[in-house]
C-alpha positions as CSV (number, residue, x, y, z in Angstrom):
1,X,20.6,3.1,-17.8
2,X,19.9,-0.5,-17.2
3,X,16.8,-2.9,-16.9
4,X,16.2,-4.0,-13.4
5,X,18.3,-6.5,-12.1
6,X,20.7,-6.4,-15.7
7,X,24.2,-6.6,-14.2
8,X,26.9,-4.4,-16.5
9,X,30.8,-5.3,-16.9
10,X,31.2,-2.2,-17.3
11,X,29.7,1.5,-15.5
12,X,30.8,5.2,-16.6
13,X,29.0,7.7,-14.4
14,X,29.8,11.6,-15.3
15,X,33.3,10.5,-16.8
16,X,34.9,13.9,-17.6
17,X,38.5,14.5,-19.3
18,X,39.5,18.4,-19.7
19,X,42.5,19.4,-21.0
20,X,44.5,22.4,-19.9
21,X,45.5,25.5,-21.5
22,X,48.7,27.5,-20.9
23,X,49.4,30.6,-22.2
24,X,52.3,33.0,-21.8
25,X,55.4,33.3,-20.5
26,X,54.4,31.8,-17.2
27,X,52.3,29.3,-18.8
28,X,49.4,30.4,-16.9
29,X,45.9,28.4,-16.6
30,X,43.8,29.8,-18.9
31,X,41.1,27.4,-19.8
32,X,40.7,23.6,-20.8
33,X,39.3,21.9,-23.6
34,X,36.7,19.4,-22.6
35,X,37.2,16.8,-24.3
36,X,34.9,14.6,-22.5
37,X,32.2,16.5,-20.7
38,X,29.8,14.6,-18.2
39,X,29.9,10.5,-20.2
40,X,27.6,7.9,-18.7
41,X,27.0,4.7,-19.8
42,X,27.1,1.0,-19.3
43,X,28.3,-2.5,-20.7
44,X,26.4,-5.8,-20.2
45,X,28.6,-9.1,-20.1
46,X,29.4,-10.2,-23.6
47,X,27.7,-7.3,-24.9
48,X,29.3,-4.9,-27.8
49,X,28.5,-0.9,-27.1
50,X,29.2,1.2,-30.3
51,X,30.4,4.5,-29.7
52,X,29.8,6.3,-33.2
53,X,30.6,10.8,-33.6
54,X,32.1,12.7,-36.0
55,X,36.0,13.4,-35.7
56,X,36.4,14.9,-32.2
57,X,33.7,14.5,-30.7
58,X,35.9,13.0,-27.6
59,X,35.1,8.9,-28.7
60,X,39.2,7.9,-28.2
61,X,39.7,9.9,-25.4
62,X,36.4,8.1,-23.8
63,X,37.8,4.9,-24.6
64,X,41.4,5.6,-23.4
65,X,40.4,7.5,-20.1
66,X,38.2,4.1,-19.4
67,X,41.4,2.5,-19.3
68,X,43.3,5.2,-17.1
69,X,45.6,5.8,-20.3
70,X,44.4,9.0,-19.5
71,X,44.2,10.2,-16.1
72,X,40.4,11.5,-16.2
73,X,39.6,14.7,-14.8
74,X,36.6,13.6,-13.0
75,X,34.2,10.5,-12.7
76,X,33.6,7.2,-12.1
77,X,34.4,4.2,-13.9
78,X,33.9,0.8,-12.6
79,X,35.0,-2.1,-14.6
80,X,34.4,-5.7,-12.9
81,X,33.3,-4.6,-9.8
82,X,36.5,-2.1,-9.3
83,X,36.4,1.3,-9.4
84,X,39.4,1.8,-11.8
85,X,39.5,5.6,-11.7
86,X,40.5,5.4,-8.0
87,X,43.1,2.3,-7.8
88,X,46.4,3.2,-7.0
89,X,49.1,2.1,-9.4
90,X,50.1,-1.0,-8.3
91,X,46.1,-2.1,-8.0
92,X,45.9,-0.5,-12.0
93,X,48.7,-2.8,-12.7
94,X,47.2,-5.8,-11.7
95,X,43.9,-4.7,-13.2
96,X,45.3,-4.6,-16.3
97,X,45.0,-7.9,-17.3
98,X,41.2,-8.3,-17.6
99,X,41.1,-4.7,-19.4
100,X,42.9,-4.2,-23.0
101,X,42.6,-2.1,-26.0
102,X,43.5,-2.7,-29.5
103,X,44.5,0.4,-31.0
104,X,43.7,2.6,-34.4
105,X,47.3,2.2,-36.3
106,X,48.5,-1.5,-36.3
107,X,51.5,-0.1,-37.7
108,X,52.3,2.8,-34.7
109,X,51.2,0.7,-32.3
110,X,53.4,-2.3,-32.8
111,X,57.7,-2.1,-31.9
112,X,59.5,-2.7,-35.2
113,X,62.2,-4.0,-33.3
114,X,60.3,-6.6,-31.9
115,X,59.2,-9.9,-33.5
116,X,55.6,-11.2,-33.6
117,X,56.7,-13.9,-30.9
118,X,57.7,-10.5,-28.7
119,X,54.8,-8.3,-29.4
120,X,52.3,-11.0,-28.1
121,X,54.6,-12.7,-25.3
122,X,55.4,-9.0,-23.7
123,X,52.3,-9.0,-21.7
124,X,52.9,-12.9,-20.5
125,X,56.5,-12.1,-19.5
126,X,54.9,-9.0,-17.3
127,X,51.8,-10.8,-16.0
128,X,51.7,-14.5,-16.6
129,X,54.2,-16.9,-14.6
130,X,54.9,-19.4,-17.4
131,X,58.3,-20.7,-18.5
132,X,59.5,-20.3,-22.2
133,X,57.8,-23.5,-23.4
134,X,54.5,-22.5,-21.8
135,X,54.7,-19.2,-22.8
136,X,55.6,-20.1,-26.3
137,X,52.5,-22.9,-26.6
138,X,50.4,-19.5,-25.7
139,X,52.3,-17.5,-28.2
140,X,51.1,-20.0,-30.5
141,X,47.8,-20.3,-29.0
142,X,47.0,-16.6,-30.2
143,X,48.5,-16.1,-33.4
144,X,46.0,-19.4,-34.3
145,X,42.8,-17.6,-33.1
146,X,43.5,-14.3,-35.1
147,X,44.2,-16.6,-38.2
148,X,47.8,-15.8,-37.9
149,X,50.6,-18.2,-39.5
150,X,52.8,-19.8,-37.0
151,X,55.6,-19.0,-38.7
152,X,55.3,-15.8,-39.2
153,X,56.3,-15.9,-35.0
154,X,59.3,-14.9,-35.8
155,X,59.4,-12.0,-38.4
156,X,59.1,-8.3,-38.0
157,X,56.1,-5.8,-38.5
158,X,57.1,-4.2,-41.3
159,X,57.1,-7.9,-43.2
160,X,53.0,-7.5,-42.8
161,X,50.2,-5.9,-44.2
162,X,48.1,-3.7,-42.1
163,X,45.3,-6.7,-41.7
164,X,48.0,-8.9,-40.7
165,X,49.4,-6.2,-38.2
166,X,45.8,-5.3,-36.8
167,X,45.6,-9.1,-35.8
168,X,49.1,-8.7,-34.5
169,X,47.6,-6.1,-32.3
170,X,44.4,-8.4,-31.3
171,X,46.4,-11.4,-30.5
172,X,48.6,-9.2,-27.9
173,X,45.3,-7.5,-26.3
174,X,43.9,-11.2,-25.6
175,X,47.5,-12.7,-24.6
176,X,46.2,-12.0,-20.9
177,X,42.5,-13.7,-20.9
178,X,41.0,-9.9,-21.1
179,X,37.0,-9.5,-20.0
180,X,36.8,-5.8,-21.8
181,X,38.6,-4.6,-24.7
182,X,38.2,-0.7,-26.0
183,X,38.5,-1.1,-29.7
184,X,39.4,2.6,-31.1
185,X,38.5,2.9,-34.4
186,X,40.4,-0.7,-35.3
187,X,39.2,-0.7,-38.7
188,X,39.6,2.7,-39.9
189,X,43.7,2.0,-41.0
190,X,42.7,-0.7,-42.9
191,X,41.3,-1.7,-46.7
192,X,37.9,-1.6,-47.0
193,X,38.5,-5.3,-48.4
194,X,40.0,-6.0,-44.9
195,X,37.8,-4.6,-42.8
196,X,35.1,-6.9,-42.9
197,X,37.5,-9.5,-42.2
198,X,39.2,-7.8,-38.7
199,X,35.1,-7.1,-37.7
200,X,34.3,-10.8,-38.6
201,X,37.5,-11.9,-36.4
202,X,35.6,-9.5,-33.2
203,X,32.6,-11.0,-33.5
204,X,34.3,-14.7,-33.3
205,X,36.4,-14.0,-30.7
206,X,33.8,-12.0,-28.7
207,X,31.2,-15.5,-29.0
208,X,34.2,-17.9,-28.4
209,X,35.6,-15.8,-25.6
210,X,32.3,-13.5,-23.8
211,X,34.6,-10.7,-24.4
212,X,32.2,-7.7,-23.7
213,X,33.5,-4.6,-26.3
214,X,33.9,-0.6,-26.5
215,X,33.8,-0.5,-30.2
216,X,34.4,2.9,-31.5
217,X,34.2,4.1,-34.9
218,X,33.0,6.7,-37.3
219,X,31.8,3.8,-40.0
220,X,28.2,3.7,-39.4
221,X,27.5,0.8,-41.4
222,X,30.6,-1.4,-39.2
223,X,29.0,-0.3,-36.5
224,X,25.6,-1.3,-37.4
225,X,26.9,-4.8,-37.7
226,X,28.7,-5.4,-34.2
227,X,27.3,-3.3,-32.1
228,X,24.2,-4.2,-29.6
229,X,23.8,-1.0,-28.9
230,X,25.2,2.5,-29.9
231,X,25.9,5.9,-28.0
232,X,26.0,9.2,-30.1
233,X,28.7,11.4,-28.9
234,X,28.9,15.2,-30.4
235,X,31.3,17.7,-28.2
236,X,32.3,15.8,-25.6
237,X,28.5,14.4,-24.4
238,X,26.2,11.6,-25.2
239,X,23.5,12.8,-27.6
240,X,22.0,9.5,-28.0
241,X,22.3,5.9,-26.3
242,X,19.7,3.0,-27.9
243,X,19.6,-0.3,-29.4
244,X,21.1,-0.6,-32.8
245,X,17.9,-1.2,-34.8
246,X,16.0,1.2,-33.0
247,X,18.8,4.0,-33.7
248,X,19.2,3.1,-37.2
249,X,15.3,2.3,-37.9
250,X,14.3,5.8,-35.8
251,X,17.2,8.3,-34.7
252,X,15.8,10.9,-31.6
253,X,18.4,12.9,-31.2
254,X,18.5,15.7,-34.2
255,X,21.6,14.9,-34.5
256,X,21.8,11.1,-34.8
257,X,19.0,11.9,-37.0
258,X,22.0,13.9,-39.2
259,X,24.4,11.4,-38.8
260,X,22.7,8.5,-39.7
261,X,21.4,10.0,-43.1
262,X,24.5,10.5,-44.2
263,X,24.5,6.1,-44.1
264,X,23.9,4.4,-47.3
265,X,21.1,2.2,-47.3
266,X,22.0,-1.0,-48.6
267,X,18.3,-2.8,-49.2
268,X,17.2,-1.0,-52.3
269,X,13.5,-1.7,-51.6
270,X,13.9,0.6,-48.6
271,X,13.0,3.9,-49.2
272,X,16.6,6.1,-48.8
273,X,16.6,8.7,-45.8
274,X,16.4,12.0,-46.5
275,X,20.3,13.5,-46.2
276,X,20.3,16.8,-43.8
277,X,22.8,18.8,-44.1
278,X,24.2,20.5,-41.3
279,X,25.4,24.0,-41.1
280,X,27.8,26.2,-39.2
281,X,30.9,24.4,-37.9
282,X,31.4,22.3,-34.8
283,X,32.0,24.7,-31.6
284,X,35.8,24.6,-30.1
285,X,35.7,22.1,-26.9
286,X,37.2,25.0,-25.2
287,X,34.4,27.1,-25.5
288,X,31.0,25.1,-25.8
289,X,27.9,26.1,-25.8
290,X,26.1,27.7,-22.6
291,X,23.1,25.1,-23.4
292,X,23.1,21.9,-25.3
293,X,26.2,21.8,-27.2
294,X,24.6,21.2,-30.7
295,X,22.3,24.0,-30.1
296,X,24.7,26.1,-32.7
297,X,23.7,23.4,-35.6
298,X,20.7,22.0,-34.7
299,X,17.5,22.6,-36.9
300,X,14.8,21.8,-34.1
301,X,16.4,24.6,-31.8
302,X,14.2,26.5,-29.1
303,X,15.3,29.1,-26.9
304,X,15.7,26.6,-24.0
305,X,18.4,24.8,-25.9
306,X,20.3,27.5,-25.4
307,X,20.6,28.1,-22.3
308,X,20.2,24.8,-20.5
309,X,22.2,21.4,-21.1
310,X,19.8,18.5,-21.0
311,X,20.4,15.5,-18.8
312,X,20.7,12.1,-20.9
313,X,16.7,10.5,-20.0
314,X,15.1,7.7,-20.9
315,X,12.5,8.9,-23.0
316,X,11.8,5.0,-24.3
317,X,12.2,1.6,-22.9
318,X,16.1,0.7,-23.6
319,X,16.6,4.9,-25.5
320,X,18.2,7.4,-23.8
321,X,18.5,11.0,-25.2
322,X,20.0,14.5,-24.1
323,X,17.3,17.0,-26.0
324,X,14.7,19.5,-24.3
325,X,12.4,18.2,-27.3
326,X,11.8,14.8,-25.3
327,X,13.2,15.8,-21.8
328,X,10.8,19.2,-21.2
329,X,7.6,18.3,-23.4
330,X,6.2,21.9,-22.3
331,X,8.4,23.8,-24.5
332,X,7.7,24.5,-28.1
333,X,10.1,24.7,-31.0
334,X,10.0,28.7,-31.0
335,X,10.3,29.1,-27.5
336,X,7.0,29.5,-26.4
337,X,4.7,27.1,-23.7
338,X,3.2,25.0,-26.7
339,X,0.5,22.4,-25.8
340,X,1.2,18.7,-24.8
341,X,0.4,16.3,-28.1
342,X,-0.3,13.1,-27.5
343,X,2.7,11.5,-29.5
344,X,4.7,14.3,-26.7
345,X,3.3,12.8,-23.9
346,X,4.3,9.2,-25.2
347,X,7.8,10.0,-25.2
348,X,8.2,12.0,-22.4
349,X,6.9,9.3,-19.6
């Protein structure tokens, strides 16, 4: 999904994470919830991918099966050179360093038995061979680059707000000297007030540091401001993968084209996009669809759509999209063989 020669940090090829279901007495195999169905994509160096859906759509579980918190079901996912899917557990421990995540809740995902100095120095005790003055002077080191108080080192979590706690969290994922960090949703706990500040903090760090990001979110207009590019997940799969201002200027995808009307347009001399309204309700990842798996919502759907997934393609320089509108230009909107137009044939070489 890359220009020639463009070398990504990070490569997800057909990452899949299914869930099982058990039912009865037995607890019999019955099924599995897909939660992640067939995810590609990649990460340039220093580069910030946005990964944007509406609630369960599989974005976490993406960003935590990257990182082997989940075992995933299938797929491959090379961080760094190293195919991290495969690593045994003592090669995934000593991966773990140059891979970290800061997570949703600062408040769950911080021990309230454990003091700031604690939180951050756990991963230095674990991985770093420094004494307790060298480890402290990093301790210190990190609590100034989130804009953290030195003396707040030894005080508890519950003593902070939920900014304060979030660059609790932030400190600890770059304690180690991290290359790729999976931010899930790291924002979305927080005051709107404070938010600007945590994504302001990101983008420092990330030009300070090259750290090369997984931000995921469901605030479009966040996303719009950190991410290079985005991916549009709905069900499990990539809808969408493009630049940032060519997703926001000119969605493909009928669905990104949904999603991203539902954004406020902040330049009032820009003419507002017309808000679609989806209908019907998203389709249980247990049972999706036989075809594309917004055929059930979509307003551009054909009978092809229905009973054939399409393959992410590029359809433009730098855009990728999984929708038999771009990918099989011979098929009309009711089904039929329609002619090829000319703005058809532009897209779909």
């Amino acid at each position: 999904m890359l220009d020639a020669g463009a070398q990504p940090l990070v490569q997800v090829t057909d990452l899949k994470m299914y869930f099982p279901i058990h039912t009865g007495l037995l607890r019999r195999h019955t099924g599995d919830v897909k939660a992640v169905d067939g995810v590609s994509f990649s990460i340039n160096t220093g580069e910030t991918l946005g990964l944007v859906g509406e609630s369960g759509c599989g974005k976490s579980t993406v960003g935590r099966a990257l990182l082997r918190l989940y075992e995933p079901t299938a797929g491959k996912v090379v961080i760094d050179g190293q195919d991290v899917a495969t690593l045994t557990p003592e090669a995934l421990r000593k991966k773990r360093p140059t891979m970290q995540m800061v997570f949703q809740d600062p408040q769950a995902s911080l021990n309230p038995r454990m003091t700031v100095a604690d939180i951050i120095g756990e991963p230095l005790q674990e991985h770093a061979n420094l004494d307790e003055q060298g480890r402290l002077r990093r301790i210190y080191e990190l609590m100034d680059q989130v804009g953290l108080n030195r003396s707040f080192a030894n005080r508890y979590p519950y003593a902070f707000s939920g900014g304060q706690r979030q660059r609790i969290g932030i400190a600890r994922a770059l304690a180690l000297n991290p290359k790729f960090i999976v931010c899930d949703e790291p924002i979305a706990a927080l005051d709107v007030s404070i938010q600007a500040q945590v994504v302001n903090l990101l983008e420092d760090l990330q030009n300070r540091l090259g750290l090369t990001y997984l931000f995921i979110s469901h605030d479009l207009s966040m996303v719009r401001h950190i991410a290079d590019r985005v991916a549009v997940m709905y069900l499990g799969r990539i809808a969408e993968l493009s630049p940032r201002d060519a997703l926001y200027a000119r969605p493909l995808h009928p669905y990104a084209e949904a999603l991203l009307s539902a954004v406020n347009e902040p330049d009032p001399n820009r003419a507002r996009r017309q808000r679609i309204i989806l209908k019907g309700d998203v389709p249980s990842p247990a049972n999706p669809p036989k075809g594309c798996n917004f055929c059930t919502r979509c307003p551009k759907v054909f009978d092809l759509c229905r009973q054939v997934k399409p393959d992410l393609v590029q359809v433009e320089p730098g855009r990728f999209v999984a929708c038999h509108l771009y990918t099989n230009s011979n098929a009309g909107p009711t089904g039929t063989q329609a002619p090829i137009s000319d703005n058809q044939q532009g897209v779909s070489q």
